[in-house]
Steps between C-alpha positions, in 0.01 A plus 500: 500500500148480431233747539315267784806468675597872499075590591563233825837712563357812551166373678698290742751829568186717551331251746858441714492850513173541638490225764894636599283833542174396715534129591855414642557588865923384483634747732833375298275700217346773696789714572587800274680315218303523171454221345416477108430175298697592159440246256314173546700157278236254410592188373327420174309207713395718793630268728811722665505903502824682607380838647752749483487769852645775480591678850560841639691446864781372699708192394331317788169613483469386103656126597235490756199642265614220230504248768176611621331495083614140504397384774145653421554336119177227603329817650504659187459219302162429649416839483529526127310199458212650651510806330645404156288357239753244358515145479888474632631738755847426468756471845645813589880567557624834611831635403680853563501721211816745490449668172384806669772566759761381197326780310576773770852388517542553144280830485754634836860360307383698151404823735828484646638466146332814354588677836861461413449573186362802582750606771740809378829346386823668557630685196792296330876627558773513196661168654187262509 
């Protein structure tokens, strides 16, 4: 990836999260999930971006937030154009982003691992 590409990345991620902040009005948005925009995918011709959302909540409340981002994809699109200074604002696809909660499973199974580690063990009889 090039350098453009990853600077458009990062500006587009810090603009989605500043209109998610102070412009949307989604009730679908405004509950208390938290909602964080992980990693923005540009393609190399900034036609298409896949904007990955990470979300803090129920199971239902995060299939209605991601329903909500996409449905306010134009929203945002002509948002950015307004406030980006690029030639191509490129379509905007949201997707859920599970890295997080897979990295608190993982992080709870290896504490339960050095937990049993760490539990006493019975002392060992002649017959074992």
């Amino acid at each position: 990836m090039n350098r453009r590409v990853e600077r458009v990345n990062d500006l587009i991620r810090e603009e989605l999260s500043a209109l998610l902040l102070r412009e949307v009005r989604d009730p679908r948005l405004d509950s208390d999930l938290l909602i964080s925009f992980t990693h923005v995918d540009v393609t190399p011709d900034l036609y298409n971006a896949r904007v990955s959302v990470s979300m803090l909540g129920t199971e239902e409340q995060q299939a209605d937030a991601l329903k909500a981002l996409n449905s306010a994809a134009s929203f945002f699109h002509r948002e950015l154009k307004s406030r980006l200074d690029i030639r191509r604002v490129p379509f905007l696809q949201f997707k859920k982003d599970t890295s997080i909660e897979e990295g608190a499973r993982v992080m709870s199974l290896l504490e339960r691992v050095r937990a049993e580690d760490d539990a006493p063990k019975p002392p060992l009889t002649a017959e074992e």
